[in-house]
RODO-2510 file (C-alpha; in nm, 4 decimals, decimal comma):
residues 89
     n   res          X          Y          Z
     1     x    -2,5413     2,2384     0,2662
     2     x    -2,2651     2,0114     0,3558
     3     x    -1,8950     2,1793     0,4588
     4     x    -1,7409     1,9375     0,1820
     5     x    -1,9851     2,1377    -0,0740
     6     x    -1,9344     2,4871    -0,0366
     7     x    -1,5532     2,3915     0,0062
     8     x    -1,5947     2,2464    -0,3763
     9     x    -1,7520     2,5569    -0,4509
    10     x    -1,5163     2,7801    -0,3427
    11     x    -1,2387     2,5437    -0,4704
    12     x    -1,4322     2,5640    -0,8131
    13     x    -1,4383     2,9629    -0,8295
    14     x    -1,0862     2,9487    -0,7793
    15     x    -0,9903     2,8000    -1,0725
    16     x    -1,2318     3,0376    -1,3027
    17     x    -1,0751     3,2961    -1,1050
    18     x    -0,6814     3,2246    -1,1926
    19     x    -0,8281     3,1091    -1,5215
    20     x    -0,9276     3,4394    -1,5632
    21     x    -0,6254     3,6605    -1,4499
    22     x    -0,4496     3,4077    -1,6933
    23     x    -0,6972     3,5800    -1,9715
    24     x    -0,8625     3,2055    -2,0547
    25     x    -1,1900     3,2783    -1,9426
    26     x    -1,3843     3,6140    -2,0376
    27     x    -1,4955     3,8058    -1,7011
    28     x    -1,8209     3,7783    -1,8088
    29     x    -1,8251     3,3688    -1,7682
    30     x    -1,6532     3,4338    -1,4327
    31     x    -1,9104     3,6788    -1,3023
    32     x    -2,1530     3,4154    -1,3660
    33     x    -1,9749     3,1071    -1,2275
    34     x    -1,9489     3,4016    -0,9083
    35     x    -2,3349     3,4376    -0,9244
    36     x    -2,4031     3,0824    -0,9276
    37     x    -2,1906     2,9867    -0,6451
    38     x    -2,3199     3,2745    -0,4528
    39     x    -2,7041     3,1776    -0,5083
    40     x    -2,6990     2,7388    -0,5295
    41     x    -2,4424     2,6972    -0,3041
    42     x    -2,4333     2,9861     0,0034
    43     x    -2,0852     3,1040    -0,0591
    44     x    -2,0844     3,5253    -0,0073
    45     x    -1,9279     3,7445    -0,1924
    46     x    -1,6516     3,8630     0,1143
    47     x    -1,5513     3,4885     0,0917
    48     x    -1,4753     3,5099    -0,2833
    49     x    -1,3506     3,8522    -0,3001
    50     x    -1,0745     3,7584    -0,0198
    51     x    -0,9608     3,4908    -0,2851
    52     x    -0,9434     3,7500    -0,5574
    53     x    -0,7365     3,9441    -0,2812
    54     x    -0,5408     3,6524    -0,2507
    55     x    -0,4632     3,5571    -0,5551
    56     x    -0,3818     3,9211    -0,6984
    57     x    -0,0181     3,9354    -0,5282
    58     x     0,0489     3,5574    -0,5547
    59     x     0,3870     3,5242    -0,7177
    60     x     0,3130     3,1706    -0,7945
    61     x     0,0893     3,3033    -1,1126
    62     x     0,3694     3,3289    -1,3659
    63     x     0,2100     3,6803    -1,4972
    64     x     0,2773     4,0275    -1,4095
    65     x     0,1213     4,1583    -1,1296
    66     x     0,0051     4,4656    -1,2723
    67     x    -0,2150     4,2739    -1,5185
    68     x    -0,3494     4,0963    -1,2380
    69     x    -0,4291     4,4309    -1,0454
    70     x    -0,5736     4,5500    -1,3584
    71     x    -0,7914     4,2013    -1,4343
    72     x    -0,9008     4,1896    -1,0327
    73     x    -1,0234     4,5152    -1,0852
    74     x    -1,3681     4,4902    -1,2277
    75     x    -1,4269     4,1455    -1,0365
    76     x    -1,3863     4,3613    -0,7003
    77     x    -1,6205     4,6362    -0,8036
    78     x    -1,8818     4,3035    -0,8967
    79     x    -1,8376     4,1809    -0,5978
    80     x    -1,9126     4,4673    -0,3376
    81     x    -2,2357     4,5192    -0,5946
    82     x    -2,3119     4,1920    -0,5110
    83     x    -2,2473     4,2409    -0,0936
    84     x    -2,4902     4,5482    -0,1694
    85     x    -2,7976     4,3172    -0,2955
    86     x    -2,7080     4,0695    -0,0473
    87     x    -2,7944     4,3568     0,2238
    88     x    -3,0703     4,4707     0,0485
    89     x    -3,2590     4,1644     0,0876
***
């Protein structure tokens, strides 16, 4: 898999992810847009949780940071379950 591809990929999960904390996408879509990403295109789950972690004190989303703590939350707790498969195999 080309750089330029997983970079799309990652670039890709980023917007579900602030598309999310914005409450425009349902977490269950995002989970699955995080599934994908992590199966067709190679990208782990440390790499996308360190853009939740990124994104969750960003002042540059115009909502309160609380609600994002609150909405990164449960995409966190998917994401080490997903680190835990990834070991297991």
């Amino acid at each position: 898999m080309s750089g330029f591809t997983k970079d799309w990929a990652l670039k890709w999960v980023e917007g579900f992810l602030v598309s999310y904390f914005f409450g425009e996408t349902p977490l269950h879509v995002v989970k699955g847009v995080v599934k994908g990403v992590n199966e067709s295109y190679g990208v782990k789950p440390g790499e996308i949780g360190a853009i939740i972690s990124l994104k969750t004190p960003d002042p540059a989303l115009n909502i309160p940071r609380k609600t994002r703590e609150e909405r990164a939350k449960p995409l966190l707790e998917f994401i080490e379950k997903l680190k835990k498969c990834e070991k297991n195999d």
